[in-house]
C-alpha positions, -999 to +999 in steps of 0.1 A: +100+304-213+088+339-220+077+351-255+081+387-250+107+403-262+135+417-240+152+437-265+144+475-267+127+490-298+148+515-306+182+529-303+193+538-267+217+574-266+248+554-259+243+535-290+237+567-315+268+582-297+287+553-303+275+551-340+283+584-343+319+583-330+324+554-354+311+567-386+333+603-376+369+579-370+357+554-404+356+586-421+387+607-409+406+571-415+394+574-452+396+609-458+435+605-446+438+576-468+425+594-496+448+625-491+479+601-489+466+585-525+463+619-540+499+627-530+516+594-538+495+598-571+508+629-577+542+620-570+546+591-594+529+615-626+554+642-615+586+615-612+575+599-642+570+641-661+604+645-646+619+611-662+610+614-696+623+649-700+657+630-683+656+607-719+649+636-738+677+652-726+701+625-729+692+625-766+707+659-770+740+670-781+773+665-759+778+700-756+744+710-738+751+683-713+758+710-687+725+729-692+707+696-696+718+680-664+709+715-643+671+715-658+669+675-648+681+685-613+662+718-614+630+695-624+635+669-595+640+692-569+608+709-581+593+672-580+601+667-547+596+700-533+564+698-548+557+658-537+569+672-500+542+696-500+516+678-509+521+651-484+527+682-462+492+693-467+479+656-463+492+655-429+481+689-420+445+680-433+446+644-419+459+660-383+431+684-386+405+659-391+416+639-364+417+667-337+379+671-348+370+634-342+386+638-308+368+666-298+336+657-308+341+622-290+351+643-261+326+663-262+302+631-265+314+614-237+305+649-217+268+647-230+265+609-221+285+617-185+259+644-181+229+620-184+242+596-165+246+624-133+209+637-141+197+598-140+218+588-112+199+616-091+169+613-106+166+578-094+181+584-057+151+610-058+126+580-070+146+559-039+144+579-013+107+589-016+101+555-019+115+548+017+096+577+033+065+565+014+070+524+030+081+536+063+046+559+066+029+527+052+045+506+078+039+533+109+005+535+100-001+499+094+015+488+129-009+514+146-037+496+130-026+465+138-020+477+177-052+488+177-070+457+163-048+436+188-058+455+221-094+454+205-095+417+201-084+418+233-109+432+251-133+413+232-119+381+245-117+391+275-149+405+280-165+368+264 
């Protein structure tokens, strides 16, 4: 059993790519997450704003009931409106990051398609010379070996 090592030393491109694309998607996933925190967040402290000026209200006299019940409704439709646009903007934001992750993975998969080509040639290059270079070596070592023959040959003959 060997004892050297058969692992490379470093990183190959394919690898970094690959790490790269991860980290990108790990952090559009979080940053989406995030967003959609913020805006549930922000939901809840504005529905919970809007509720306890709903009590307040309801503490009020009988005859402002009218004017009370049109600032609760005024106040939730604000909430929402408000909640709607911030999920609105997550989306927006989250959508945004994503189409960036895609295109930079696309335009990774370019680079690494693009090394691939220039090693595929690179090697048929290596190949073919290769060939030329064995069938030379084999012309010229038959013609040696034709000579040597019809040399030993004549010497057998000759003895």
């Amino acid at each position: 059993m060997s004892t050297n090592n058969t692992k490379p030393g470093e990183k190959g491109f394919f690898e970094k790519v690959k790490e790269t694309i991860e980290s990108l998607w790990d952090d559009t996933k979080d940053n989406a997450e995030e967003l959609k925190d913020k805006a549930e967040d922000k939901f809840d402290s504005v529905k919970k704003a809007v509720a306890g000026k709903k009590e307040t209200v309801a503490k009020k006299a009988t005859s402002s009931k009218a004017t009370v019940a049109n600032k609760a409704s005024a106040a939730a439709t604000k909430a929402k409106s408000t909640a709607a646009n911030i999920k609105a903007k997550a989306d927006t934001k989250a959508k945004e990051i994503t189409a960036k992750a895609k295109t930079e993975v696309a335009s990774a998969k370019k680079e690494a398609a693009e090394v691939k080509a220039k090693g595929a040639i690179k090697a048929k290059r290596i190949s073919d010379k290769a060939k030329s270079e064995t069938a030379t070596a084999k012309r010229s070592i038959g013609a040696k070996a034709g000579t040597a023959k019809s040399t030993a040959r004549k010497t057998a003959a000759a003895k």
